[in-house]
Backbone as CSV, one residue per row, in Angstrom:
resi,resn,N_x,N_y,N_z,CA_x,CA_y,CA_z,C_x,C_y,C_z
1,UNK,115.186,12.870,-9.788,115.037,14.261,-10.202,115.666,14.474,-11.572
2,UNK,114.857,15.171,-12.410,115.523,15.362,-13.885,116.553,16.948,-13.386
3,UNK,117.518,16.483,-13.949,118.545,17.734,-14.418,118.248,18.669,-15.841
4,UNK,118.722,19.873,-15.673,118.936,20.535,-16.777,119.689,20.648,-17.526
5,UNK,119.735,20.424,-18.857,120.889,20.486,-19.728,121.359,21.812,-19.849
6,UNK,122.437,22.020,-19.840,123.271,23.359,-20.437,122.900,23.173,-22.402
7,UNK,122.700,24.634,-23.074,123.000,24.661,-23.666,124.046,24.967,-24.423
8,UNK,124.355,24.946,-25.593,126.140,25.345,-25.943,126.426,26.464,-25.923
9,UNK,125.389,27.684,-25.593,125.700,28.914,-25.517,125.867,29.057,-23.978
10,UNK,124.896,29.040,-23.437,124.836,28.542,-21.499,126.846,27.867,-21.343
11,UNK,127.064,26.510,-21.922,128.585,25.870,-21.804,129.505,27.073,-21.797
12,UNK,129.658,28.506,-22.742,130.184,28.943,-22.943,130.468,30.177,-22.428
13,UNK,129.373,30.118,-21.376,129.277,31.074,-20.446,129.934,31.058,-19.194
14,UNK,129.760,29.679,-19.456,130.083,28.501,-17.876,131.963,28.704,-18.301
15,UNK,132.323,28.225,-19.145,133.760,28.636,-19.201,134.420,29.859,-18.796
16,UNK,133.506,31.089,-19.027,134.294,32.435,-18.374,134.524,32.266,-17.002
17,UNK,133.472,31.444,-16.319,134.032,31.445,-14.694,135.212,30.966,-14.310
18,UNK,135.856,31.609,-13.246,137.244,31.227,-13.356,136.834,29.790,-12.346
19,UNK,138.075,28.813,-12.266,138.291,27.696,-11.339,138.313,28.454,-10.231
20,UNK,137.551,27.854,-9.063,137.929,27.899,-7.620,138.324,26.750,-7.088
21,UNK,139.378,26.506,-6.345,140.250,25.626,-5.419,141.052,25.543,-3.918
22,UNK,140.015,26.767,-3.753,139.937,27.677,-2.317,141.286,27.132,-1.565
23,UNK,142.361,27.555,-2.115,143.515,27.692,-1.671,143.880,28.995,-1.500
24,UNK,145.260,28.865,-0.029,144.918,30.525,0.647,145.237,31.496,-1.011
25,UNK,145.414,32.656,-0.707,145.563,33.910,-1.214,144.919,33.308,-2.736
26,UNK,143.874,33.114,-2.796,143.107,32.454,-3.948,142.217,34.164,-4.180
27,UNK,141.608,34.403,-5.409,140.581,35.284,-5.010,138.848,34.935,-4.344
28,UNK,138.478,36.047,-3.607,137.809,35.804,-2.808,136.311,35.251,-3.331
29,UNK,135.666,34.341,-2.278,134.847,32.781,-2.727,133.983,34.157,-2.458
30,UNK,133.500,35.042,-1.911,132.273,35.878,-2.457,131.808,36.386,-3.145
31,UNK,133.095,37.003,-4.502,133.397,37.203,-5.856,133.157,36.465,-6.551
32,UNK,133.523,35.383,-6.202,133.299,34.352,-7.357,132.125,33.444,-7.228
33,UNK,131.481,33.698,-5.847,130.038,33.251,-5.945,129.017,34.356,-6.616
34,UNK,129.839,35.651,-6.339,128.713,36.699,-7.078,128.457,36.387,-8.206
35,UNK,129.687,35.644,-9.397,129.914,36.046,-10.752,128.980,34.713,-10.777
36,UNK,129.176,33.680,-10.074,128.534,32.164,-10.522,126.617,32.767,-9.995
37,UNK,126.363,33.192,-9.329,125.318,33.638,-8.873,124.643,34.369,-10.131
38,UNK,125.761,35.239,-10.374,125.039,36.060,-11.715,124.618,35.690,-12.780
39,UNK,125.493,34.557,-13.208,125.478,33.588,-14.403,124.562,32.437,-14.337
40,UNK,123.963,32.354,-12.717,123.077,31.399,-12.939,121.437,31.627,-13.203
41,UNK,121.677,32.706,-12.764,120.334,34.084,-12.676,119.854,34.526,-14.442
42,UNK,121.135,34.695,-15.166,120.400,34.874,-16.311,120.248,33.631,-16.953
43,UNK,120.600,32.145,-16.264,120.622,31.007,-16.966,119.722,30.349,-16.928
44,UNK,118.961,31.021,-15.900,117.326,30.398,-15.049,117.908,28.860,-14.738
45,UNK,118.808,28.493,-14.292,119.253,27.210,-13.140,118.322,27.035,-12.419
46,UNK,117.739,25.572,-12.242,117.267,25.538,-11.020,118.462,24.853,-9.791
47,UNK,117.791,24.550,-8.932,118.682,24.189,-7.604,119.931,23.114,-7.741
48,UNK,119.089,22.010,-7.966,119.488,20.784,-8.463,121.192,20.838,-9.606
49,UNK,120.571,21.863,-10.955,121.508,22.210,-12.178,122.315,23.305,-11.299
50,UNK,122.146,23.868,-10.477,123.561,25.087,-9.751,124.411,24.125,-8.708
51,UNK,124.321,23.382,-8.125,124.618,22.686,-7.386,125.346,21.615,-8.296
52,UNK,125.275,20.964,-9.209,125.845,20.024,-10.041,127.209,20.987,-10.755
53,UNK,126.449,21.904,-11.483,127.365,23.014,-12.166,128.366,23.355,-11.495
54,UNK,128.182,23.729,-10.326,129.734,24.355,-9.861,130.263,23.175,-9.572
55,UNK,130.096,21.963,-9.021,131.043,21.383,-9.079,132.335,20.700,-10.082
56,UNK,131.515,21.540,-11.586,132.782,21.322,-12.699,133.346,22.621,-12.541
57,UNK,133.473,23.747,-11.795,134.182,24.720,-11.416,135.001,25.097,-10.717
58,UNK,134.933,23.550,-10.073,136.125,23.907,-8.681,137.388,22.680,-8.912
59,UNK,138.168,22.580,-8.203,139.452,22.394,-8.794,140.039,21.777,-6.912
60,UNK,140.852,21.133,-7.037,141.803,20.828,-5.750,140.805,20.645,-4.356
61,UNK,141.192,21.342,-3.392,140.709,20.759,-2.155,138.776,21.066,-2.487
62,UNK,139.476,22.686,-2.634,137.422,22.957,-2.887,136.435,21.415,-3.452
63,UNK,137.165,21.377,-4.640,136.464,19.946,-4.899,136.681,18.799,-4.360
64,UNK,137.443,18.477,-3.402,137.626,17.050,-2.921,136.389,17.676,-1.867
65,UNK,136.422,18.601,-1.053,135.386,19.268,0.260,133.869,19.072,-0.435
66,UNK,133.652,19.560,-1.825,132.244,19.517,-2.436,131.636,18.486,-2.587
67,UNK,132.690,17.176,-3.388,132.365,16.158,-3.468,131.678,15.416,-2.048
68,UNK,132.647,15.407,-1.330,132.548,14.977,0.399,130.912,15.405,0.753
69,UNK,130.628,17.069,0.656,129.383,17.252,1.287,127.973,17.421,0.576
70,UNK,128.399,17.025,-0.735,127.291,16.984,-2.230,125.941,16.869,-1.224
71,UNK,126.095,15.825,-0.577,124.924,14.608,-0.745,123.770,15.623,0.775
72,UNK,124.747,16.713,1.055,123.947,17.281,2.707,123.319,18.299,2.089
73,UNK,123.756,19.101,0.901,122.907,20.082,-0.323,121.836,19.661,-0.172
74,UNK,120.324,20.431,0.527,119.239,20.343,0.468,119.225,21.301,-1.283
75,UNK,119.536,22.645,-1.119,118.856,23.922,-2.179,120.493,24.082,-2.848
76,UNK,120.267,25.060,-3.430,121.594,26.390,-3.628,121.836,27.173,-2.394
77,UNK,121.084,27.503,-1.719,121.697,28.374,-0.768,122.244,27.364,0.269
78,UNK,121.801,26.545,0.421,122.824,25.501,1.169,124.001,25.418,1.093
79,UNK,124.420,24.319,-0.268,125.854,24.630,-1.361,126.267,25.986,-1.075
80,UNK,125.847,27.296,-1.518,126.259,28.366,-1.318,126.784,29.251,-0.151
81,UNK,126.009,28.623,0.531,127.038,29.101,2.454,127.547,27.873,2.699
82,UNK,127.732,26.919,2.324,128.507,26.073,3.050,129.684,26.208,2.574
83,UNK,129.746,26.277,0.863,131.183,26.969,0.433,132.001,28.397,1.122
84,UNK,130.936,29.037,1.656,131.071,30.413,2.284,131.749,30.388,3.418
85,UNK,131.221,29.338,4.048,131.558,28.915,5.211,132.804,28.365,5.465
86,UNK,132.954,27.431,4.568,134.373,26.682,4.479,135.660,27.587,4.263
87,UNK,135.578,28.358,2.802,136.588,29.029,2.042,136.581,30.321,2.679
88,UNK,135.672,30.774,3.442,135.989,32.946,3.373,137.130,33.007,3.960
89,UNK,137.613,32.056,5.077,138.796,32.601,5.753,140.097,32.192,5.019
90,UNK,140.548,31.583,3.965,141.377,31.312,3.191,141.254,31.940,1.980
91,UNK,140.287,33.010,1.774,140.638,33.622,0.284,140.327,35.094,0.463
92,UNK,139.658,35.388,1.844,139.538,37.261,2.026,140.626,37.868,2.115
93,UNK,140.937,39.290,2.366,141.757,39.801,2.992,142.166,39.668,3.974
């Protein structure tokens, strides 16, 4: 499967997102899927490039957990509730 390149304006967009490392009292992984959601929406990402992308976004366990379940990512919404799944109870209220 070909990937999408970021461009250097796209890179610089990608930097405003904050790190997630879904450690407790972290802010909440639905927030910060909104903002990555949003950013991928005006980036026209396909599946493949959102799924690669966040994983330079996450940081500590989140990423040791992403790495681990990369390979079970059928889509984005896969990746996207499975992070949901994992992190909501360690970063909600």
């Amino acid at each position: 499967m070909e990937t999408q390149q970021l461009h250097s304006s796209q890179k610089e967009a990608m930097k405003k997102i904050a790190e997630f490392s879904g450690e407790a009292n972290e802010f909440d992984i639905d927030e910060w899927l909104f903002d990555l959601n949003n950013l991928f929406s005006l980036m026209k990402l396909k599946d493949e490039t959102r799924i690669l992308e966040t994983m330079g976004k996450l940081t500590g366990p989140a990423l040791r957990w992403y790495q681990e379940n990369l390979r079970s990512f059928i889509n984005w919404s896969d990746a996207e509730k499975a992070l949901r799944d994992r992190f909501k109870e360690f970063t909600s209220d």
